[in-house]
DRENDO-1510 file (C-alpha; in Angstrom, 1 decimal, always signed):
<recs>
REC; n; res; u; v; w
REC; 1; UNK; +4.2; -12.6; -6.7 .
REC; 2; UNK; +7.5; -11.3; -4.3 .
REC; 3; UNK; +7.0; -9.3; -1.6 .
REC; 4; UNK; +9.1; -7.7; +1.1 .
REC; 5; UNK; +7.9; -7.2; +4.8 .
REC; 6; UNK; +9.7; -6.5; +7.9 .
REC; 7; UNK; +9.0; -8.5; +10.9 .
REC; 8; UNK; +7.1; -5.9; +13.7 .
REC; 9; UNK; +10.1; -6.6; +16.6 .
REC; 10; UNK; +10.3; -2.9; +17.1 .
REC; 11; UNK; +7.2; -1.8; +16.6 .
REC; 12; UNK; +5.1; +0.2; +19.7 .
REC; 13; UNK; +1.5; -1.1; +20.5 .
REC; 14; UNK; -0.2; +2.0; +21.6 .
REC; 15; UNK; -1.9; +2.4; +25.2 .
REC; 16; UNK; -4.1; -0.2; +26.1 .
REC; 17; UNK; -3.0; -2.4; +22.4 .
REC; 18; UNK; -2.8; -6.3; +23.1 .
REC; 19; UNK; +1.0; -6.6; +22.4 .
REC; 20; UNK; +0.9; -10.3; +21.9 .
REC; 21; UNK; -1.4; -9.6; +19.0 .
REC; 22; UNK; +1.0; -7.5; +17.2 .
REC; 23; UNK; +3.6; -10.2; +16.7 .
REC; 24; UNK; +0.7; -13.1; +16.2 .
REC; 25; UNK; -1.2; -10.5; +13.6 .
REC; 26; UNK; +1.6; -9.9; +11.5 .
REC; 27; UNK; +3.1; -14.1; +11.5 .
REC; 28; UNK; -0.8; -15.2; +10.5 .
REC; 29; UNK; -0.6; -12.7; +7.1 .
REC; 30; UNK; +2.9; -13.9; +6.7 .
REC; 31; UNK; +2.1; -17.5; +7.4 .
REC; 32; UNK; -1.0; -17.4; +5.2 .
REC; 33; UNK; +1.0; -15.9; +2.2 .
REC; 34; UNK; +4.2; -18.1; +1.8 .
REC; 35; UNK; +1.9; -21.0; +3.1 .
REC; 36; UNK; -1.0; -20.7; +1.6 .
REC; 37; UNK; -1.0; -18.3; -1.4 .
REC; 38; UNK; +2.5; -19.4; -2.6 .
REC; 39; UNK; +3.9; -15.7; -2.5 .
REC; 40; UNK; +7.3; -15.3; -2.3 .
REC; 41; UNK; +8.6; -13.1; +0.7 .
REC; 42; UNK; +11.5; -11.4; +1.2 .
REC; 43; UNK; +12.2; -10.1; +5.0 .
REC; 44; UNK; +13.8; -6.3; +5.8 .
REC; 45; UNK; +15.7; -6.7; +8.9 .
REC; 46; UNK; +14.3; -5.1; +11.8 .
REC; 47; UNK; +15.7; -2.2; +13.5 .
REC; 48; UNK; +15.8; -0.8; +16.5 .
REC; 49; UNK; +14.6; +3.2; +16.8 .
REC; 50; UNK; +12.8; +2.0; +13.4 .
REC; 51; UNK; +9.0; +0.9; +14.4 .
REC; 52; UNK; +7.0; +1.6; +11.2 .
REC; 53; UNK; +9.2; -0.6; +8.9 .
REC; 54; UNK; +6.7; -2.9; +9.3 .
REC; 55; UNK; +4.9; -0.5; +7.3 .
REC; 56; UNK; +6.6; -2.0; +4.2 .
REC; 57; UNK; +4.1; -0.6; +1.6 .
REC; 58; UNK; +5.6; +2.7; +2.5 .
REC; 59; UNK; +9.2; +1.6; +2.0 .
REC; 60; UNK; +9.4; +2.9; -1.4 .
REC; 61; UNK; +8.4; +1.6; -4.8 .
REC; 62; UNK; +9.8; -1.1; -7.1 .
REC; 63; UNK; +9.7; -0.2; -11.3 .
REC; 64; UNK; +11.0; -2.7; -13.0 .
REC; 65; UNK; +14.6; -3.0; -12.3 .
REC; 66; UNK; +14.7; +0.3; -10.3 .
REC; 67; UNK; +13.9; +1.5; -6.4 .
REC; 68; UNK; +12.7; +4.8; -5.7 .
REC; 69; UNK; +12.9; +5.2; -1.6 .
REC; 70; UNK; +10.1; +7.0; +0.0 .
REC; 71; UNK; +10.8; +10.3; +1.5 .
REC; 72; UNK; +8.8; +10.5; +4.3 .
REC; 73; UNK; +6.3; +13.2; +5.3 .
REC; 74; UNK; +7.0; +12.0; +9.4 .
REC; 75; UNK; +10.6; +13.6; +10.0 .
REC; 76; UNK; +11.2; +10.7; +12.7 .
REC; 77; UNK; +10.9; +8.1; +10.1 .
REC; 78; UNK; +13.1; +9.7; +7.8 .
REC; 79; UNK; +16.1; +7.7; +8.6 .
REC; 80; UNK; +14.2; +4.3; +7.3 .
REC; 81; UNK; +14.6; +5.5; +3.7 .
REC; 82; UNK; +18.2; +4.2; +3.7 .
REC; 83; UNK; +17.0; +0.6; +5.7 .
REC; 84; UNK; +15.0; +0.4; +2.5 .
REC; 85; UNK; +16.8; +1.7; -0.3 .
REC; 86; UNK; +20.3; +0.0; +0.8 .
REC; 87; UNK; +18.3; -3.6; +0.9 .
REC; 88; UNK; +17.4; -2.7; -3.1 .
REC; 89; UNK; +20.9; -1.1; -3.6 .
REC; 90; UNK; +22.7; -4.7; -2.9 .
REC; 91; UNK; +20.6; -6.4; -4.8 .
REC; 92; UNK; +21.3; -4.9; -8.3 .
REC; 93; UNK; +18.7; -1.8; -8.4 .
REC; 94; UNK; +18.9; +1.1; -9.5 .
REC; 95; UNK; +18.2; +3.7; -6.7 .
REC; 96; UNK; +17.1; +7.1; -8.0 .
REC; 97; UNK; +17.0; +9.9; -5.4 .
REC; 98; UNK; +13.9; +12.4; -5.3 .
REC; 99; UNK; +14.7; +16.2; -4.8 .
REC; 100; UNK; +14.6; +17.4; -1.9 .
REC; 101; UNK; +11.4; +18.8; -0.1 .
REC; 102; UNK; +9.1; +16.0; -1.8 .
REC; 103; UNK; +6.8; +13.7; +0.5 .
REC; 104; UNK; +6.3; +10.5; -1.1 .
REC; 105; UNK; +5.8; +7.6; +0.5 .
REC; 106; UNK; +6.1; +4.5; -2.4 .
REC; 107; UNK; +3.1; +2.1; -2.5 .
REC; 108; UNK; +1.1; +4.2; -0.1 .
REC; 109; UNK; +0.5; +7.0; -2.1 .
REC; 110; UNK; +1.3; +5.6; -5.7 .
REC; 111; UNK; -1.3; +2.6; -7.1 .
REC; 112; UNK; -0.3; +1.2; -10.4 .
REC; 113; UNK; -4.1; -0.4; -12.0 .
REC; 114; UNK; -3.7; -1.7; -15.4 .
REC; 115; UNK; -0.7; -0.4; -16.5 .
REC; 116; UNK; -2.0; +3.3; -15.1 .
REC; 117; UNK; -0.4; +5.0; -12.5 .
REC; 118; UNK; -2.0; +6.9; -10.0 .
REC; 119; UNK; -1.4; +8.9; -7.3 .
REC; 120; UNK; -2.9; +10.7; -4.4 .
REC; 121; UNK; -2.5; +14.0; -3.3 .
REC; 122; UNK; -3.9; +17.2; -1.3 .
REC; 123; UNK; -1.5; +19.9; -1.6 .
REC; 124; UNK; +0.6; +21.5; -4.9 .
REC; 125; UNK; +3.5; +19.8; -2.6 .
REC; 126; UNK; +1.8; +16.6; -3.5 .
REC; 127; UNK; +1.5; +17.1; -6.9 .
REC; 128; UNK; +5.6; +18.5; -7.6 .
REC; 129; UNK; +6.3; +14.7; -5.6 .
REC; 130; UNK; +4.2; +13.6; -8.4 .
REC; 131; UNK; +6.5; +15.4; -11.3 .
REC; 132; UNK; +9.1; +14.4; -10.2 .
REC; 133; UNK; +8.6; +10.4; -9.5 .
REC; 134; UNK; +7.1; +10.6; -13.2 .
REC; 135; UNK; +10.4; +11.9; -14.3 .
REC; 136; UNK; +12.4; +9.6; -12.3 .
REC; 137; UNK; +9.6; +6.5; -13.7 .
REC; 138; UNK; +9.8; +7.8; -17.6 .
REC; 139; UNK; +5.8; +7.5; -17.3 .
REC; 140; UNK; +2.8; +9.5; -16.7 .
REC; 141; UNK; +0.9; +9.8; -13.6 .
REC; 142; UNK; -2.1; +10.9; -13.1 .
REC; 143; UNK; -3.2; +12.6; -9.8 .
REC; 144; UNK; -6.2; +11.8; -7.7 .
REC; 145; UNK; -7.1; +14.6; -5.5 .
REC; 146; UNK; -8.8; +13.0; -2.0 .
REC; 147; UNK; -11.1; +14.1; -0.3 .
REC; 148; UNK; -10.9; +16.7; +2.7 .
REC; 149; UNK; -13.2; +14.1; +4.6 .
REC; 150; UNK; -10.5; +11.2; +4.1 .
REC; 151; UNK; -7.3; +11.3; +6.1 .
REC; 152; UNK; -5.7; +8.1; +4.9 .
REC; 153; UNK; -3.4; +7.7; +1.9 .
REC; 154; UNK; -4.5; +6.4; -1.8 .
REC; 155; UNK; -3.9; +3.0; -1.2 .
REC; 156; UNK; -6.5; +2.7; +1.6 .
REC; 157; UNK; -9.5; +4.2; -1.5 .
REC; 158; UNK; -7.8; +2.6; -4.4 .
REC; 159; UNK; -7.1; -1.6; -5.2 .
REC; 160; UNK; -5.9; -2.9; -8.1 .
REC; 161; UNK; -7.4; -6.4; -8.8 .
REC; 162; UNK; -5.9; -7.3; -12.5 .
REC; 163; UNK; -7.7; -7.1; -16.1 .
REC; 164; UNK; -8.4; -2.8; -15.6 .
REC; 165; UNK; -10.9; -3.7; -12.8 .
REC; 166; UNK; -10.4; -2.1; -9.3 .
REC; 167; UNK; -11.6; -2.0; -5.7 .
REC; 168; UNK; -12.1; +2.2; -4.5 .
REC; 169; UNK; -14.5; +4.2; -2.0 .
REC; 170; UNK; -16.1; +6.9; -3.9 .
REC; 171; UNK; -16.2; +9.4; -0.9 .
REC; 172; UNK; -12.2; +9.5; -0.4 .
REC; 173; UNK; -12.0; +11.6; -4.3 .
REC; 174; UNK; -13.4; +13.9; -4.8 .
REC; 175; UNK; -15.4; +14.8; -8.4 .
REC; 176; UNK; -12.8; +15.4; -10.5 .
REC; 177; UNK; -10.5; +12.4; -9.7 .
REC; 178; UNK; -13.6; +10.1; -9.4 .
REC; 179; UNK; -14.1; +11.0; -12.8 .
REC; 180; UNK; -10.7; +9.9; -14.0 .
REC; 181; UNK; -10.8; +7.1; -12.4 .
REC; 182; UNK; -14.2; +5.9; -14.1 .
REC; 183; UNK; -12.7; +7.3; -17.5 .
REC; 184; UNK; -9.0; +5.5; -17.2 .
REC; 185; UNK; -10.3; +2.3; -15.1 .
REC; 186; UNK; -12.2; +0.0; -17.6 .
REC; 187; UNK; -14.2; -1.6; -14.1 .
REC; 188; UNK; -14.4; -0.3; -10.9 .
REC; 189; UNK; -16.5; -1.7; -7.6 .
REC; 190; UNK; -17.2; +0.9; -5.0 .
REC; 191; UNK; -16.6; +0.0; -1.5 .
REC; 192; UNK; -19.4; +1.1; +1.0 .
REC; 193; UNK; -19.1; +3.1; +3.8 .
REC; 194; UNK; -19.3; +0.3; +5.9 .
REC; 195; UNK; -16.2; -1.5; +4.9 .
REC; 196; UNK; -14.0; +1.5; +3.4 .
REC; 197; UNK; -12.5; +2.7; +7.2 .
REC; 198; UNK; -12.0; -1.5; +8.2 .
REC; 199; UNK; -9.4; -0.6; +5.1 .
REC; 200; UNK; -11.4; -3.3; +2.4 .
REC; 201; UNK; -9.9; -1.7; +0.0 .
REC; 202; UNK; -6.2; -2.5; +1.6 .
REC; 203; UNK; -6.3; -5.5; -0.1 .
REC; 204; UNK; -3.6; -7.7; -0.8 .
REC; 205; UNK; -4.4; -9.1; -4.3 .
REC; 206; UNK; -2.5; -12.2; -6.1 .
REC; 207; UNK; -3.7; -13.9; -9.1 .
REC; 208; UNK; -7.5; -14.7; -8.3 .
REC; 209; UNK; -6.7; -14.3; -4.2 .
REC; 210; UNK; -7.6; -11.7; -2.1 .
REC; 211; UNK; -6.6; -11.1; +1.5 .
REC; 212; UNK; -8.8; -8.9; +3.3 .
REC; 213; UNK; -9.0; -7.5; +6.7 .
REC; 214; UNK; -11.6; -9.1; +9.1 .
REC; 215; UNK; -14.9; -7.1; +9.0 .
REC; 216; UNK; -15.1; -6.2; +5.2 .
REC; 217; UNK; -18.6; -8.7; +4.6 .
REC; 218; UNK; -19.9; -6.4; +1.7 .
REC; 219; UNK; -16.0; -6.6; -0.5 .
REC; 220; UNK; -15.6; -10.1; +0.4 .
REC; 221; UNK; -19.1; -10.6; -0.7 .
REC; 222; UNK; -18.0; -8.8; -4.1 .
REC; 223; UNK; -15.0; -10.4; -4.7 .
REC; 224; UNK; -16.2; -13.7; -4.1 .
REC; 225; UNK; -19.2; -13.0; -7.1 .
REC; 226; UNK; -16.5; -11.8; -9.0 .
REC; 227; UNK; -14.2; -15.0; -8.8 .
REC; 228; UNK; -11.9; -14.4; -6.2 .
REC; 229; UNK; -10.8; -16.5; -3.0 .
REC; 230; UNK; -11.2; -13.9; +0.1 .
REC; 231; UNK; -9.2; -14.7; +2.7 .
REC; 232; UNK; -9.6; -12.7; +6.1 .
REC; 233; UNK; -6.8; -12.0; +8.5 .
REC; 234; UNK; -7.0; -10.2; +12.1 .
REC; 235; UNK; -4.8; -6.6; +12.0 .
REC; 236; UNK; -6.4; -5.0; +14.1 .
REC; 237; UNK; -3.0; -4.3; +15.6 .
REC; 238; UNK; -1.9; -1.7; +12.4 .
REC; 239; UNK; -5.4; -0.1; +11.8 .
REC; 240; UNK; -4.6; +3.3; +13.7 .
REC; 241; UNK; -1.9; +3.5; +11.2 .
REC; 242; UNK; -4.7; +3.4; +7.9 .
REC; 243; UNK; -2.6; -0.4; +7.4 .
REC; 244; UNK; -4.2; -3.2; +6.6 .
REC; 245; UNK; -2.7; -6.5; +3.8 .
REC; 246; UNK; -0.7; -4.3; +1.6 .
REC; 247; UNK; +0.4; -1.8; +3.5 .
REC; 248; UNK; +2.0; -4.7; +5.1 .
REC; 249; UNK; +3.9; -5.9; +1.9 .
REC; 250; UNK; +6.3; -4.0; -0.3 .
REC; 251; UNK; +5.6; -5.5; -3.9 .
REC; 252; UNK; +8.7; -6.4; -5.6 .
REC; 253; UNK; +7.5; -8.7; -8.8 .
REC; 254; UNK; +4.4; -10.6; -10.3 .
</recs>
């Protein structure tokens, strides 16, 4: 597997927020990839006025040899989408443009599980973002409505863990999108209550390795049954922002 992050230099710790931990959080799921898992990363320079690149997962999303940039829902991150799309742009991609007016925000809202793409959405806004990445992608997408009572994006409800088998918490859809989800997804495991807001099912997921955020006994339970290595990290640091393993890594390959 390649990844990209972006190394937290400019990122705020809210009021009270351990800022030592930021830094140290971020290095120990950086450290334990390259180190450990044998993932590949790629780094996004850092920026100043920039603090949520860190938020890699929402750079934008990789399709085969082509880069579609996010366009972002917060108006003051807005200016990131060129950070991320000009570090693709050198390096041979193609770098389709959305219209303008759609919020999209790559890896965050669009989950690819066995060769199905889905994407979240709340509002008819969400769902013309959708058209038009499927145009841009020259594949379907199918759209997951969430729930009113879940506030975070897809990839926070939805994990993709290889062989049509996924991680998702059943109370972020609602009916109809849990239905296609159990129609289009040959095995799902539902993540409780308990461990769905500690972001379980942000997982960061490589060949039969899962990293998990601390606190997530009942997945880490599952995954282990189910043949996986679980490997817990501390990021406590990014929870207020719904971020947890993948949100902190832009997939690229593998």
């Amino acid at each position: 597997m390649k990844v990209l992050m972006c190394p937290p230099l400019h990122y705020e710790p809210a009021p009270g927020e351990d800022a030592s931990a930021v830094l140290a959080e971020w290095r120990g799921l950086y450290r334990l990839l390259r180190e450990e898992l044998d993932v590949q990363v790629d780094l996004l320079e850092p920026r100043p006025g920039m603090p949520k690149l860190v938020l890699a997962g929402s750079g934008g999303f990789v399709w085969q040899d082509s880069f579609i940039a996010s366009r972002f829902r917060e108006d003051s991150r807005r200016p990131e989408a060129e950070a991320w799309e000009n570090f693709f742009l050198v390096r041979g991609y193609a770098t389709p443009r959305l219209p303008e007016g759609c919020c999209f925000e790559g890896e965050r809202d669009l989950v690819v599980v066995g060769g199905t793409m889905f994407a979240g959405f709340r509002s008819d806004d969400d769902l013309a973002a959708h058209e038009a990445v499927a145009k841009v992608l020259g594949g379907e997408i199918r759209s997951l409505r969430l729930s009113d009572a879940w506030d975070r994006p897809l990839d926070t409800c939805l994990c993709p863990l290889g062989n049509g088998s996924a991680l998702f918490h059943p109370d972020a859809f609602d009916p109809s999108a849990r239905k296609a989800l159990h129609d289009h997804v040959p095995r799902t495991h539902a993540v409780d209550a308990g461990d769905a807001p500690r972001l379980g099912c942000n997982a960061l997921v490589t060949g039969r390795n899962a990293v998990l955020p601390e606190g997530c006994p009942e997945t880490a339970a599952h995954l282990e049954e189910a043949g996986f290595q679980v490997h817990d990290t501390p990021l406590g640091s990014y929870a207020r922002h719904g971020a947890g393993p993948k949100a902190l890594a832009l997939k690229i390959a593998g």
